[in-house]
ZAMARGU-4260 file (C-alpha; in steps of 0.2 Angstrom, whole numbers, plus 5000, padded with zeros to 4 digits):
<rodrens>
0) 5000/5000/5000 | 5008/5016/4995 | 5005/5028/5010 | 5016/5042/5005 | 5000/5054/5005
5) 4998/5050/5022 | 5016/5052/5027 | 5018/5068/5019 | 5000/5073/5027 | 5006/5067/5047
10) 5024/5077/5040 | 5016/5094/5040 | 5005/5093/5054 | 5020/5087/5066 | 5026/5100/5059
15) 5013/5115/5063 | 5012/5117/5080 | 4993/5112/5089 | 4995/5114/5106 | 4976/5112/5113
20) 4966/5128/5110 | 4979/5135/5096 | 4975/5121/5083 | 4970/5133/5072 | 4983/5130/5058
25) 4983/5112/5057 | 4964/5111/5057 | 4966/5122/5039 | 4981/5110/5035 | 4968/5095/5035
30) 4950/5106/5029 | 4962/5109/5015 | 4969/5093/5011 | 4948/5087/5014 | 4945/5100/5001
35) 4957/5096/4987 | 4952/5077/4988 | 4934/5082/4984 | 4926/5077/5002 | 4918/5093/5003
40) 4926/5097/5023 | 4916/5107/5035 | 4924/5117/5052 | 4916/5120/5068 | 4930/5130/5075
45) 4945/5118/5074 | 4937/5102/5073 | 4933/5095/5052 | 4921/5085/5048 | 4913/5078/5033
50) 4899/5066/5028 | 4904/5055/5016 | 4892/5054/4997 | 4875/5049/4997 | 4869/5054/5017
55) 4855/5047/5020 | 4847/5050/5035 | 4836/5034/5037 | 4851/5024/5039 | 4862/5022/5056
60) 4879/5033/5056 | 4896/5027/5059 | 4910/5042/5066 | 4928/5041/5061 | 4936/5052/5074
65) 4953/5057/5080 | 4961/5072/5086 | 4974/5082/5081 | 4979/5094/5097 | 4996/5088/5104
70) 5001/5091/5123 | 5018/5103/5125 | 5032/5094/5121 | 5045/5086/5137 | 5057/5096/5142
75) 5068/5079/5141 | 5067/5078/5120 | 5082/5076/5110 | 5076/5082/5095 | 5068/5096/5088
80) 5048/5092/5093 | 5042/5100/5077 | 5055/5090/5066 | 5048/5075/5057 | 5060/5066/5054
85) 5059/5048/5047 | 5073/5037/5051 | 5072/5017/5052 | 5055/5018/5046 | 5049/5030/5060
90) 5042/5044/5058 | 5048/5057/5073 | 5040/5074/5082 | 5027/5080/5093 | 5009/5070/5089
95) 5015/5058/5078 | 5008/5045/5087 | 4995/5053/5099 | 4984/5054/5088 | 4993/5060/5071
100) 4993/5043/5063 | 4976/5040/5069 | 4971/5055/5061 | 4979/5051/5043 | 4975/5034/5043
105) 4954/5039/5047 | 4958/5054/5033 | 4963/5040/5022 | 4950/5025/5025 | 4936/5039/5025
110) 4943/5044/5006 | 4945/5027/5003 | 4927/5023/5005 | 4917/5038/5006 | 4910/5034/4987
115) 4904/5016/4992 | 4888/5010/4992 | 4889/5005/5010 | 4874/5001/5022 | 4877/5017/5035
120) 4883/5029/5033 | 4902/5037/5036 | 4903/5054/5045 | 4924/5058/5047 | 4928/5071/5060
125) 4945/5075/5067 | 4940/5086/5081 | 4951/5097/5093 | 4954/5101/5114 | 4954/5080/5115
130) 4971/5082/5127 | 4962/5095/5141 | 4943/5090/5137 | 4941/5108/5132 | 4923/5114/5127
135) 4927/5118/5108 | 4932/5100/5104 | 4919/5087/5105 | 4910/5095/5120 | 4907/5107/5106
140) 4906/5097/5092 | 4893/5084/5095 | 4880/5095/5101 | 4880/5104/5082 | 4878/5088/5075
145) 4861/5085/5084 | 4854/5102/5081 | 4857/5097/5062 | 4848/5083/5064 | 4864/5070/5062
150) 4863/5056/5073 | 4877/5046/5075 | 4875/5026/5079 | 4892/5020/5084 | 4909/5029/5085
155) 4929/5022/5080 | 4939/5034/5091 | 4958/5035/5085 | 4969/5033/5098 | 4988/5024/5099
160) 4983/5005/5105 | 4994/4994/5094 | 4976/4991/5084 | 4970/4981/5098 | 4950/4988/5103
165) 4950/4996/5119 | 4930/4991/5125 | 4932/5001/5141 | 4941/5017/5149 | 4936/5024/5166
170) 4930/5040/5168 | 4937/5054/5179 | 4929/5066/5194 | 4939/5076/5207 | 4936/5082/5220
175) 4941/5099/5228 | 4939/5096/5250 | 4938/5110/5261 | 4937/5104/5280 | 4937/5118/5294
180) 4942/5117/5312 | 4946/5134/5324 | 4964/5138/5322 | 4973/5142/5341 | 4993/5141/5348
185) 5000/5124/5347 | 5009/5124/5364 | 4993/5124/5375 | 4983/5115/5364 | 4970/5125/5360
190) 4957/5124/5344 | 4952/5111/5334 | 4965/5104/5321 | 4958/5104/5301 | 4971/5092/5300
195) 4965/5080/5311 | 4946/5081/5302 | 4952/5080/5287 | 4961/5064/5291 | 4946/5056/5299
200) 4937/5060/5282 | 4949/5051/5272 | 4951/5036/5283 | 4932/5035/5279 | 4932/5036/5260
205) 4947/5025/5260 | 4935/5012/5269 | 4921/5018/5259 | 4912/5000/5245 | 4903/5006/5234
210) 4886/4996/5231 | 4890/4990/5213 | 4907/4986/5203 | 4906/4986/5185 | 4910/4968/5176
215) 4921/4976/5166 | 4929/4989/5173 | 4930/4982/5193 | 4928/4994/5207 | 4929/5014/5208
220) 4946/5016/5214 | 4948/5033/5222 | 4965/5042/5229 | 4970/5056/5237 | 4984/5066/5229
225) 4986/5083/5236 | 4986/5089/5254 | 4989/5109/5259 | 4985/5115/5278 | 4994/5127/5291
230) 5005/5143/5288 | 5018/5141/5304 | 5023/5128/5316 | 5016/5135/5331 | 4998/5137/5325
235) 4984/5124/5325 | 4975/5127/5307 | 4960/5129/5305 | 4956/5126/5286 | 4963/5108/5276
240) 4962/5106/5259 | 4963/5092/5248 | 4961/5084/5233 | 4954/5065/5228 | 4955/5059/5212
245) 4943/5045/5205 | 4942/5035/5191 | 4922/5031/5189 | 4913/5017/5180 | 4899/5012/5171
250) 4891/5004/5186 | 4889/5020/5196 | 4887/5037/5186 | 4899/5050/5191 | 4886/5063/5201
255) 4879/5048/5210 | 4897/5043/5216 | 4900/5062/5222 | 4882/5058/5231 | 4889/5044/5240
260) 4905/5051/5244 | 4898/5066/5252 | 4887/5055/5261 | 4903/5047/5271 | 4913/5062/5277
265) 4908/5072/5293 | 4917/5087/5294 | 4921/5091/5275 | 4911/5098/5259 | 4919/5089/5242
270) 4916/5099/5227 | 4919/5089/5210 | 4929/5100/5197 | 4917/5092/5185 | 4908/5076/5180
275) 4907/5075/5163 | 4919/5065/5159 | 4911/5048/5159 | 4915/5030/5160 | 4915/5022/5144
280) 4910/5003/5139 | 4902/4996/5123 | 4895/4978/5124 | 4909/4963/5117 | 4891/4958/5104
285) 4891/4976/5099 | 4893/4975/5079 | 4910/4985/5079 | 4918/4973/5091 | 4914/4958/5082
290) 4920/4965/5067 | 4938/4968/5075 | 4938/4952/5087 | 4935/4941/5067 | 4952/4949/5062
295) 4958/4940/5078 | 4961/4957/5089 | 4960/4955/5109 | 4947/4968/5116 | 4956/4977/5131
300) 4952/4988/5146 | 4963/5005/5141 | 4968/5013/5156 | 4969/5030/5146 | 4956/5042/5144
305) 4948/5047/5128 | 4936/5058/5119 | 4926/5043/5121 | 4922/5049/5138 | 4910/5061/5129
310) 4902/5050/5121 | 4886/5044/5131 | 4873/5042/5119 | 4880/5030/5108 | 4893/5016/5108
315) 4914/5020/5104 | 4926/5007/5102 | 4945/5015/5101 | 4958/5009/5091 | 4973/5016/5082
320) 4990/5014/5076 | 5004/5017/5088 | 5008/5014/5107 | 5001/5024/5121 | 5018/5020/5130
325) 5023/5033/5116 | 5010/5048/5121 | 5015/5062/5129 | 5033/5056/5129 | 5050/5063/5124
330) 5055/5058/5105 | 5037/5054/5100 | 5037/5041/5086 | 5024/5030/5074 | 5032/5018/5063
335) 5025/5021/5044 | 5021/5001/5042 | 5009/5006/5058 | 4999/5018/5048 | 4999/5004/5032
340) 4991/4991/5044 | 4981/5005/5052 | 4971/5008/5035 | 4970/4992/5030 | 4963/4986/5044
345) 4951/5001/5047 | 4943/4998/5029 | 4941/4979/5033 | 4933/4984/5050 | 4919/4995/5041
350) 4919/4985/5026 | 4913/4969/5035 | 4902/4979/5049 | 4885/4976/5050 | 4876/4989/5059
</rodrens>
């Protein structure tokens, strides 16, 4: 398969700089390389997207997305982030594999096919924000497809996973803890120590079950990762802050978990950041898996968060070229024969799906 569209395509965008919330450029980089193949792009902001020929609104949908904002580069690089490089059959620089290669291989299996009398139909959208969950990516995005009237059935989600399916990721909440006490001097023991509430608070969500655990996912599993109390050794504080974080499941939404959290603690109000960000699972019968598990792929529990978080009306399954060991990672790198397989094995995927 020759892929050197592809290569040249991932080439310019490693090299244009899309940190989240300043993808502008590379958004025009791929509405114009849409444009000149005849697929007849649309932008929302950052994110492109287009409907393959022949949209028929009676028939389900199937979304191709990726991403193409990149984290800021490690201060530990070796090479010029912005570089890309090929050597060794690897292709080098910031967002090469999370989620560049995704994103070339969807552009390609969506041109691919976008003229097929197929029995759904393909909607491709590489979308922005994916690396902070910002509200101008898919937060944005999804909600403009519904008010035009596009439903979509099912979702692939590019991401690096050695084109292995990822059935499942956890969602995320944290929480922000206040807890109060009377501040007084140390040496004759006066007020009531923050501290020591706090600690009792913890000591009951640590012991906290929750009711239900998911079967795929396994328990909520909670942690508290930032402490901050006091101003001087002599002084008994009298406000302790702290942060939990909590990676959620399907069998407990995330404002129900916050519910019974704040049912468990006695002297401390939790405040969630946010609880949008969802777990994710689709059913191992669902069409989409079973197209993936006949190529002879082992469905897997990603312990990495995606867009697919966002996706809570319909079913995602995420798989891509690359590594996830790779993201976010000093000398980022896909291997070109990656993005080969990638399309290859995205066309058989849709080709053989029946939704």
């Amino acid at each position: 398969m020759d892929i050197s569209q592809e290569t040249a395509l991932l080439s310019r965008l490693v090299a244009t700089q899309s940190f989240s919330r300043q993808e502008d450029a590379t958004a025009a980089i791929i509405y114009d390389y849409l444009n000149a193949a005849g697929a007849s792009p649309q932008r929302l902001g950052n994110n492109v997207w287009a409907l393959a020929e022949g949209y028929d609104p009676t028939r389900p949908t199937l979304m191709l997305n990726s991403h193409h904002d990149t984290v800021r580069p490690a201060s530990s690089y070796t090479r010029d982030p912005f570089a890309p490089d090929i050597e060794d059959g690897r292709l080098y620089g910031l967002g090469s594999n999370d989620a560049g290669a995704s994103a070339v291989s969807l552009i390609r299996t969506f041109l691919d096919l976008r003229k097929r009398d197929l029995p759904f139909n393909l909607l491709l959208a590489i979308t922005a924000e994916e690396e902070v969950g910002g509200e101008n990516g898919m937060r944005a995005f999804l909600p403009m497809l519904s008010d035009a009237g596009i439903t979509i059935d099912c979702a692939i989600v590019g991401e690096p996973t050695g084109m292995q399916p990822a059935i499942a990721e956890r969602g995320l909440v944290v929480l922000d803890c206040v807890t109060e006490g009377v501040t007084g001097h140390a040496a004759r023991g006066e007020g009531i120590n923050a501290i020591y509430r706090a600690m009792e608070d913890i000591d009951r969500l640590r012991a906290y079950q929750f009711p239900r655990t998911s079967q795929v996912l396994g328990p909520v599993s909670l942690n508290v990762t930032q402490i901050e109390a006091g101003w001087q050794h002599n002084a008994i504080p009298d406000v302790c802050k702290w942060v939990v974080d909590i990676r959620t499941t399907d069998a407990h939404p995330n404002e129900e978990v916050v519910r019974l959290l704040r049912e468990q603690v006695k002297w401390s109000t939790l405040t969630p950041r946010s609880t949008r960000v969802k777990a994710s699972v689709i059913d191992t019968e669902h069409p989409l898996v079973r197209a993936v598990t006949a190529l002879g792929r082992e469905p897997f529990v990603s312990p990495t968060t995606s867009d697919m978080s966002l996706m809570h009306d319909f079913p995602s399954l995420k798989i891509g070229p690359g590594q996830s060991s790779r993201s976010h990672s000093a000398d980022e790198y896909i291997r070109l024969e990656e993005i080969e397989e990638a399309v290859g094995m995205y066309k058989e995927i849709i080709l053989n799906l029946e939704l």
